[in-house]
N, C-alpha and C positions, 0 to 999 in steps of 0.2 A: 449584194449589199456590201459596200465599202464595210473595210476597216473602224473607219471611223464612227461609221454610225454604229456598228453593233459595240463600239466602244462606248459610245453612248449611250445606249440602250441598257445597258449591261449595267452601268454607273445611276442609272433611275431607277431600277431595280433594287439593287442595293440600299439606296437612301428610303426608296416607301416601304423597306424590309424593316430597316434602322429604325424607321419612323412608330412603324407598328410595335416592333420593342422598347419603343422609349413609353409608350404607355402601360406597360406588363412588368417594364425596370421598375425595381425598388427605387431608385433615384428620381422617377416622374414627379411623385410626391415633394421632392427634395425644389424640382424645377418649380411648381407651382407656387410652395413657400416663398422660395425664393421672388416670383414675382407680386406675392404677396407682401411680404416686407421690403421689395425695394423698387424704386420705378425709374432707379437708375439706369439708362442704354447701357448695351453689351460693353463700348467702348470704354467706362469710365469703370466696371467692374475689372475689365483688362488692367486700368493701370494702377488696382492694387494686388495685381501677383509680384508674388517675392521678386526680387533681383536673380536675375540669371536665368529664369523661367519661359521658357521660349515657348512651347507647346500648352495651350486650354485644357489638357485635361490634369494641369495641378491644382485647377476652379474644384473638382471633388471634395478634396479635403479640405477646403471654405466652405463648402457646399453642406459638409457633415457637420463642423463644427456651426455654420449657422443654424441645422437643426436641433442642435445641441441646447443652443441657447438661448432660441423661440419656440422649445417645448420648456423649458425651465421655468416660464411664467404662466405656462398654460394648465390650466386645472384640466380639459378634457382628456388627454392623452397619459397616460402611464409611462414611466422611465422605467427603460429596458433593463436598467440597471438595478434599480430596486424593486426587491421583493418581502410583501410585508412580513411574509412568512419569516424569515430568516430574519428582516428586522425586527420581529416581536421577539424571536426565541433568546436573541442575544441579548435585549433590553429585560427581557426577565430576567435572565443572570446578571445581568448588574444589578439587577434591582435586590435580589439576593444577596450578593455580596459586596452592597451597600456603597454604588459608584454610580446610581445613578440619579441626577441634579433633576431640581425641576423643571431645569430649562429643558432640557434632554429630554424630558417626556414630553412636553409640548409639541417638539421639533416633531416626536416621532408621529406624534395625532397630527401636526400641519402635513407632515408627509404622506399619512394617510390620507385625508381626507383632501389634497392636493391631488388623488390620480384615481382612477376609476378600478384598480385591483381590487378587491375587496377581501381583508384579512380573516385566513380559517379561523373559525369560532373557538377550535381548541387554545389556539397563538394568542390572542383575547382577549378569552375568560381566563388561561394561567397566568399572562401579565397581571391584570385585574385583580387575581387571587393573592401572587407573587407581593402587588401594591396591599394589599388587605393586612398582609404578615410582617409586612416590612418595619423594621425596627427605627424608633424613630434616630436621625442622624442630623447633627451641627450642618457637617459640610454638604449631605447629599439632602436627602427628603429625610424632613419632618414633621409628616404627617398623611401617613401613606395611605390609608383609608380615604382620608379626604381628599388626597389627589385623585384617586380612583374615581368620588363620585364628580369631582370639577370635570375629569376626562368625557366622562358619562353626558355630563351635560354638553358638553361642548361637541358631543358627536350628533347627540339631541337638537341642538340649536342650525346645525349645520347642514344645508340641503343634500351635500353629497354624504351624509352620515348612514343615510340608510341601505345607501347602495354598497359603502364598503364598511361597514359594522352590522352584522346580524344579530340583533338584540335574542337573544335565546332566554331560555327558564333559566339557565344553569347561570348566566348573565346576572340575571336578575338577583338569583340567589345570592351571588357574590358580594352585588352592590349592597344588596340592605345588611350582608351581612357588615358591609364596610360604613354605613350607614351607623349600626349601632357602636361601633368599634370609634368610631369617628363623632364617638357623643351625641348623635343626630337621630335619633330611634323617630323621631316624627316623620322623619326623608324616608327613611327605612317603609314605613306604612303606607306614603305615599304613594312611595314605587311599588308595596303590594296593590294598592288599589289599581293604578297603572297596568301593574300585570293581568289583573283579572281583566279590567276595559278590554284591554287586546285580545283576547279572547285564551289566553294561552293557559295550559291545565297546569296547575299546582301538583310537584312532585313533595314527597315525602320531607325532603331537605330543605323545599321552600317553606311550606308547612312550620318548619322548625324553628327557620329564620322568624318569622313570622311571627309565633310566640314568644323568639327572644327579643325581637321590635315592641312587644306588649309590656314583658316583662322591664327591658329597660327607661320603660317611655312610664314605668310606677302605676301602668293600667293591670295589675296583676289579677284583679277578678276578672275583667275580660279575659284574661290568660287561661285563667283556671275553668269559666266558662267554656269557651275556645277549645281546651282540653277536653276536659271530663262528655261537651255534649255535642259539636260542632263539626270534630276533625271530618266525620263523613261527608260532612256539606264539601271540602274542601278535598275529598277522595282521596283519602287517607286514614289510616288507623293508627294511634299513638303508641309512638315507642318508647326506648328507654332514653333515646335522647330529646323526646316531647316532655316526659316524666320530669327526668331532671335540670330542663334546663327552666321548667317552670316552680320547680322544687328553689331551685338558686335565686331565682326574681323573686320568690314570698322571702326567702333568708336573708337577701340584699337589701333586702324592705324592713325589717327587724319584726319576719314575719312569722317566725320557726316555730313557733307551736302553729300555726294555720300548717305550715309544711309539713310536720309529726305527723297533723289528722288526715293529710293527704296520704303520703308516704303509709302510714296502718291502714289506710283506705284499699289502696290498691295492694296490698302485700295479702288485704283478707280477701278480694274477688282473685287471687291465685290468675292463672291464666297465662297466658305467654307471657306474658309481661310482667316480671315479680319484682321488686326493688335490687338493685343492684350495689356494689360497693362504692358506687359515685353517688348517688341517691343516699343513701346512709351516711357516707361522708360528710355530704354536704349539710346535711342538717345537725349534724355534730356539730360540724363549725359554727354553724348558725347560734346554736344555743350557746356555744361559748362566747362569739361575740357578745351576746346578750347580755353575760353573765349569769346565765344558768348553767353551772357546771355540772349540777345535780342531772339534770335531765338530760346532759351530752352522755357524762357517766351511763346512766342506766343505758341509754341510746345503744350507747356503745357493747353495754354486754346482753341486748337485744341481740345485736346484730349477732354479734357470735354463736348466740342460740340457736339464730336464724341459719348456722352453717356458712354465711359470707364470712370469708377470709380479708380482714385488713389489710389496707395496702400501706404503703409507706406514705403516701398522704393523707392518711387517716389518722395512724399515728403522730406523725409530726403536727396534726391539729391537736391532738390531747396532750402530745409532750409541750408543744408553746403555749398552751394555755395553762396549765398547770405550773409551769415557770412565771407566767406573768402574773399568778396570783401569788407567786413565793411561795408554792408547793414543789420544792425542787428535788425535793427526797422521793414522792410518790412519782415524779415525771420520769425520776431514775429506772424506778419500779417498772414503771411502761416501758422504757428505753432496753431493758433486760426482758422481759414477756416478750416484745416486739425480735430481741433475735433470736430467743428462745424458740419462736413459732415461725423462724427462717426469712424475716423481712431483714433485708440489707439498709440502716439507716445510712443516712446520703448527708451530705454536706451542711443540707435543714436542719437536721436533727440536732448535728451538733452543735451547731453556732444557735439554735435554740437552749440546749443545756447549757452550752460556756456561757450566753446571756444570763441566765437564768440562775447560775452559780456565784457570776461577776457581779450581777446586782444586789446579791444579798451579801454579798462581802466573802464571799468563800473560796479566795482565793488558789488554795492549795485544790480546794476540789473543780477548779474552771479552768487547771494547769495540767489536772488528770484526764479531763476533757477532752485536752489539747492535742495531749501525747495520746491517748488512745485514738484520734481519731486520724492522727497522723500514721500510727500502728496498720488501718486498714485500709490504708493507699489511699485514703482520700485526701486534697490539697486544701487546705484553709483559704477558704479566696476574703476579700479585703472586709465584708462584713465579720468573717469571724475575729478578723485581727481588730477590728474596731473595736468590737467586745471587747478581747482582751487588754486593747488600749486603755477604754473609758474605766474600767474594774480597777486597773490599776493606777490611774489618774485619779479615781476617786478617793483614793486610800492613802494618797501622798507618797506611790513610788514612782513619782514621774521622772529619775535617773533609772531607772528600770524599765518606764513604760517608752525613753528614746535608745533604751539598747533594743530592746523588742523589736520598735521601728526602725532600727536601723537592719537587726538580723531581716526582719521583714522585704525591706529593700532589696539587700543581698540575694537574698533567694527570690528574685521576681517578682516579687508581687508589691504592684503599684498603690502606693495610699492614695487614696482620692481626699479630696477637701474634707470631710469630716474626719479623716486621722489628724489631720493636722491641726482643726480646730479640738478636735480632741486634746493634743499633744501639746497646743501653745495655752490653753486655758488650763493646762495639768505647771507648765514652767510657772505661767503668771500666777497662779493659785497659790504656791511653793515659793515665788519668788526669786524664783532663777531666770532672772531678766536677760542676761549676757544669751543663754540657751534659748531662751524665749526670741532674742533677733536673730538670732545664727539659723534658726528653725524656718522666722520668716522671710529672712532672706534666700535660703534654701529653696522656697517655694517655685519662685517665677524661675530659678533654671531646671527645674523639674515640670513644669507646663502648668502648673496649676495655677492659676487665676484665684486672686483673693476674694472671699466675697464680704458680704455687710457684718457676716457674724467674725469674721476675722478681723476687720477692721475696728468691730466694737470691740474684742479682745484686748486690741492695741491701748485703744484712747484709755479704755479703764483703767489698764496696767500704765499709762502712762499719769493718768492723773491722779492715781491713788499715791505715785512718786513724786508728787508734788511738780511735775514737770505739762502743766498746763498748755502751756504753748506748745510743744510739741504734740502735745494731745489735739488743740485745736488744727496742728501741720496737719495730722492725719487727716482731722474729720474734712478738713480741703482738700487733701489727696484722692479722698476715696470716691468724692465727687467727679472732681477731673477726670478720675476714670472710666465714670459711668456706674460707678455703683451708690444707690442711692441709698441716704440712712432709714432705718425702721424705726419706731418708739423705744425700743431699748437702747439704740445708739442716740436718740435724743438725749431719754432719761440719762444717759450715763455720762452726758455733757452736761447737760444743766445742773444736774445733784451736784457734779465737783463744782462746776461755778460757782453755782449759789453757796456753797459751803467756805469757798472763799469770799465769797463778800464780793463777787463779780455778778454783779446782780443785775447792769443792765447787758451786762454781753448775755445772761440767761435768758432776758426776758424778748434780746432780739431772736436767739435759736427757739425760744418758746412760740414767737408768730410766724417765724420763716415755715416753722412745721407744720404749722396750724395751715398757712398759706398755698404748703403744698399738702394738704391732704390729709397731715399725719397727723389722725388724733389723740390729743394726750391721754396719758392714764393717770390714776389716782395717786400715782407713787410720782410723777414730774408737779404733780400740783403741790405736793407736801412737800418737794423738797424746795421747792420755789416759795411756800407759803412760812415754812420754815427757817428761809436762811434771810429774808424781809423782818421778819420777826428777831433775828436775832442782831440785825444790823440798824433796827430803829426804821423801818417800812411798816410802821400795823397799818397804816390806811390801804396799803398796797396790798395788805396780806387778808384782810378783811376784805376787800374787793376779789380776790384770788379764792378766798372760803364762799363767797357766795356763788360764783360763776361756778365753781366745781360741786354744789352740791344740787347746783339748776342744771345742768349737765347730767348729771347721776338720775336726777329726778327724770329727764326727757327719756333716758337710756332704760329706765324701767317702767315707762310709760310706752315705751314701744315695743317691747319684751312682752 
C-alpha cells in the first residue's frame, strides 16, 4: 500500500473519530443553537471574526457568548451562574438590614421563576418570614407583609411557580401570619382554607395563626369556639400561645371581662396549661384600656397570689396607666415594689413617669426622673426628651425647654418633628418669634421636613402679629410643597380673616375646603358668622346659622 493512501486512510479515521466526539463535546449543543438562531452560511459567519484572526477556532468564544445570550431569554434552562439558594440568603439580609427595594424583590421572583432550579424551602420560607418582620422603610419596602403575600401570589399565578416554589405548611404559616400583620386577616383565612383543600396537616403553629386570623378579623367567638372545643378536629391541643393569643383578640375587642372569665376558666381545670405571665398581662392591660383600673388592680395582686412573678411589661402597664389617670404618686409606688422584687425598669418605665410627672406640672419631680434614669445606664431616646420638652413648654420655660434641645442635640439624639413642633408652639406661645424662625429654619438643614401642624404653627403666630399676608405666603408655600392643609389650618385662616373684616377672602378659603373635602367644624362657622355680624353681613350670617345647624342636624342623624 502506497504512502499515500495509508495517508489517507489514516486522515478518515481521524475525522469519523472527531466526528463522533463532536456529538459527546459539550459544544454539540452550542453547534445546534447556533444553527438554530442563525441560517447564516459558514462564509458570512467568518467575516465577523475579529481583525487579525486567521484560524476558526476564535468562532468558540462567539460560540459561548451566543449561548450566553439565547439562554437569557429562555425560561426553560437554568443559568449556571445563579443559584437561588445563595440568592435568597443574601436578599434576606438585606431585607434585614433594610436595603432591600421593591423592585429587588421582584427581580429576584422574575429570576426565580425565569429558570427551572427550584429554591430550598428553608431559603423561602426565611425570606418570607425575614419580609413578615421587616420594618416598614421610606427608601426600601414599606410594607413587608404585603410584599410577602403579592410574591405568594405571583408564584401562584405563574406556571413555572410550582416547580420552583414548594408551597409547604411552614409556608403557609408565614403567609397568614403576614396576612394578619398586613391588616388582611380575611387572606389569612383564606389561605387557611387553601391549606386544608390541599390536603396538608395543620401543625401546632399553624393552628395558632389561624386563631390569630379569627381574632384579628373581630370573629372572636369563633376564636374562642375554635379554642375551648375544636383544636382536636385540627390535631392539635391548645397551648399557651392558643390561650393568649385569643386572650389579646377578646382585650383588642374591649372584651376583658369575657377574657378574666376565660383566663379563671382555665387557671381552675389546672392541667398543663395554667395561665402564664403573658396571659395575666394582657388582661391587665385590657382592663386598663377600658378604664377599669379596679379590676386590673385586683388582677394584678391575683396574679401574685398565684406565685407568677411580673415581668417588666406588666409593670410598665400599671406604671402608664396610673400616670395617665394622674395617679403618679402610686405609679411611683409600683416603680419602687417593681425593683424591690428585682425587675430592671427599661426605658418605658421611665418616659412613662417623666410623662406622667410632666403632665401634672411637676416639674422638679419629671427632672428627678431624668437623672435617675440616666443613673442606670439607660439612654433617654427622643420620646422621653419630647416629654420633657412639652412639660416644659407647657409651663412657659420655653428658653429652658431650647437649652434642653439643644443639650439633646449635642449628645446625639435626633428630634424628630414632634420636638420641634413641640418647641416652635412653646416660642409662638411665649412670643419669642425671632427664636420661633431661627428654630424653623434650622429644620430643613437638619432633614426634617415641615409638616401641616408646623405650618399651622406659622400662619397663627404670623396672624395673631397682625402680619396676614405673610400668613397667607405660608398657607401657599405649604401647598406648593405638597403639604395639604387640615381643618385647624383652615380654621386658623379664616378666624384671622374674618376678624379683620377680610370677609370675602374667608369665604373663598371657606369653599376651596369645602371643595376639597375639608369639612368645616363648628368653630370656622362662628368665626365666619361672627365677623359678617360685626361688619354689617346678617343676611350672610343668618344664611351661615342655618346651614351649620342643618349640618349638625345630618351629623347626629347619622351618629
Amino acid at each position: 500500500m502506497s504512502r499515500r493512501i495509508r495517508l489517507r486512510r489514516a486522515l478518515l479515521l481521524r475525522l469519523k473519530s472527531g466526528l463522533r466526539h463532536s456529538f459527546t463535546s459539550p459544544f454539540s449543543r452550542l453547534r445546534i443553537r447556533l444553527r438554530r438562531y442563525s441560517t447564516a452560511p459558514m462564509s458570512r459567519l467568518r467575516l465577523r471574526l475579529p481583525r487579525g484572526s486567521s484560524s476558526p477556532t476564535t468562532l468558540i468564544p462567539r460560540l459561548r457568548l451566543l449561548r450566553r445570550c439565547s439562554t437569557s431569554t429562555s425560561t426553560s434552562s437554568p443559568s449556571r451562574s445563579w443559584s437561588p439558594r445563595d440568592a435568597f440568603a443574601a436578599a434576606t439580609e438585606r431585607v434585614r438590614a433594610g436595603t432591600l427595594s421593591l423592585e429587588d424583590a421582584h427581580k429576584l421572583f422574575d429570576e426565580l421563576l425565569g429558570q427551572a432550579t427550584p429554591v430550598p424551602e428553608r431559603s423561602l420560607n426565611g425570606f418570607l418570614a425575614a419580609l413578615a418582620r421587616a420594618p416598614a422603610s421610606g427608601a426600601c419596602i414599606r410594607d413587608g407583609p404585603a410584599l410577602a403575600v403579592a410574591l405568594f401570589n405571583r408564584v401562584c399565578r405563574e406556571e413555572a411557580g410550582a416547580q420552583v416554589a414548594a408551597l409547604t405548611v411552614c409556608t403557609y404559616n408565614i403567609l397568614m401570619d403576614c396576612c394578619c400583620r398586613a391588616r388582611r386577616p380575611d387572606l389569612g383565612l383564606a389561605l387557611f382554607g387553601c391549606f386544608l383543600r390541599k390536603g396538608l396537616k395543620t401543625d401546632q403553629t399553624g393552628a395558632n395563626t389561624f386563631l390569630k386570623c379569627l381574632c384579628y378579623a373581630k370573629r372572636t367567638d369563633e376564636a374562642v369556639n375554635v379554642l375551648l372545643h375544636r383544636m382536636s378536629e385540627l390535631g392539635c391541643v391548645p397551648n399557651a400561645v392558643s390561650y393568649n393569643t385569643v386572650l389579646k383578640g377578646l382585650c383588642d375587642n374591649s372584651m376583658s371581662q369575657r377574657a378574666l372569665n376565660l383566663l379563671q376558666m382555665v387557671a381552675g381545670k389546672g392541667g398543663g396549661c395554667f395561665p402564664d405571665v403573658v396571659a395575666y398581662s394582657t388582661v391587665i392591660h385590657g382592663f386598663f384600656k377600658e378604664g377599669e383600673t379596679g379590676k386590673a388592680c385586683s388582677l394584678f395582686h391575683e396574679m401574685m397570689q398565684q406565685g407568677i412573678v411580673p415581668s417588666v411589661v406588666t409593670y410598665n402597664s400599671i406604671i402608664d396607666a396610673l400616670c395617665k389617670v394622674r395617679e403618679v404618686d402610686k405609679a411611683e409606688l409600683v416603680l419602687r415594689q417593681m425593683v424591690a422584687k428585682g425587675a430592671q425598669p427599661d426605658t418605658v418605665t421611665y418616659n412613662c413617669m417623666i410623662n406622667g410627672y410632666a403632665t401634672s406640672g411637676r416639674l422638679k419631680e419629671a427632672a428627678k426622673m431624668f437623672r435617675e434614669m440616666k443613673s442606670r445606664g439607660l439612654t433617654p431616646n427622643v420620646v422621653t426628651c419630647n416629654s420633657f420638652l412639652a412639660s416644659l413648654c407647657k409651663h412657659r420655660s420655653s428658653k429652658e425647654a431650647a437649652e434642653f434641645f439643644d443639650s439633646m442635640t449635642a449628645k446625639g439624639q435626633k428630634p424628630d418633628i414632634i420636638s420641634y413642633c413641640t418647641l416652635l408652639h412653646g416660642h409662638a406661645r411665649e412670643g419669642c418669634f425671632t427664636d420661633m424662625i431661627d428654630l424653623f429654619n434650622s429644620m430643613k438643614s437638619n432633614g426634617i421636613a415641615a409638616d401641616c401642624h408646623v405650618f399651622t404653627i406659622l400662619i397663627d403666630t404670623y396672624a395673631k402679629r397682625g402680619m396676614m399676608d405673610d400668613a397667607m405666603h405660608i398657607f401657599t408655600e405649604m401647598q406648593q410643597q405638597g403639604v395639604s392643609p387640615n381643618v385647624v389650618t383652615y380654621s386658623t385662616v379664616i378666624s384671622a380673616l374674618s376678624r379683620m373684616g377680610r370677609l370675602t377672602d374667608a369665604m373663598e378659603k371657606f369653599n376651596q375646603m369645602v371643595a376639597l373635602g375639608v369639612q368645616p367644624d363648628r368653630a370656622i362657622y362662628q368665626s365666619l358668622i361672627q365677623g359678617f355680624c360685626m361688619h354689617g353681613g346678617l343676611v350672610k350670617a343668618k344664611e351661615l346659622v342655618s346651614q351649620m345647624i342643618n349640618k349638625e342636624m345630618e351629623g347626629s342623624m347619622m351618629v
